[in-house]
C-alpha positions, 0 to 999 in steps of 0.5 A, spaced: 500 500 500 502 507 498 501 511 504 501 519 503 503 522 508 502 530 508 501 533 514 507 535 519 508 529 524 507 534 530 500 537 527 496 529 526 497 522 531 502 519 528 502 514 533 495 512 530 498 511 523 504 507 525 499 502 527 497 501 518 504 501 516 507 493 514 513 490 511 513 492 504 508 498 504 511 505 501 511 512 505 511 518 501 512 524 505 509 530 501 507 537 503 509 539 511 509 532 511 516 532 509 518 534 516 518 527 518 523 524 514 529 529 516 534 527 520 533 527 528 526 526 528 522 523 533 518 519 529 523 517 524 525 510 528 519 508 528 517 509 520 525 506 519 523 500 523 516 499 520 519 495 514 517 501 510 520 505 504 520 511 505 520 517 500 519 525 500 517 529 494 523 533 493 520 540 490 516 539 498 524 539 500 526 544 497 520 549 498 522 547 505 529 549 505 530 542 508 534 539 503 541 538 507 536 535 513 533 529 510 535 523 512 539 518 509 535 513 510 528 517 505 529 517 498 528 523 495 524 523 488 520 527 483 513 528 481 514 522 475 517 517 480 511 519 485 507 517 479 510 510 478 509 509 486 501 510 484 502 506 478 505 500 482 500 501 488 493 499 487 491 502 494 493 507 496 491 512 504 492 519 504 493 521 512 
């Protein structure tokens, strides 16, 4: 399952969607939900543990100044490739 996450982490329960992610879903930050992919982030263990890819929409990075901030352990991708992980996912989730 895709999962879009596109509101910051301190302004929504993500504890309650921690409980949705499984082994092989995909998790893409967009928005102000790129707030959850930078490095130091405490909810970032917990995302990386879930068994999850984790993704963030580069042009929301960018318009958030926080491209040296992002972890390593998310992939930063574009628009096309935000397309591909809608093509490659039946069911998706927005939080």
């Amino acid at each position: 399952m895709l999962y879009t996450v596109g509101r910051s982490p301190y302004q929504c329960d993500f504890n309650a969607i921690f409980k949705l992610f499984a082994r092989g879903d995909d998790i893409l930050f967009i928005q102000d939900g790129v707030l959850a992919g930078i490095e130091g982030n405490c909810y970032l263990p917990t995302l990386i543990s879930c068994g999850a890819t984790l993704y963030a929409l580069k042009e929301d990075v960018e318009a958030r100044g926080l491209n040296e901030q992002v972890s390593n352990k998310v992939q930063v991708i574009d628009y096309t490739d935000f397309v591909n992980l809608t093509v490659k996912h039946h069911q998706q989730f927005a939080w």
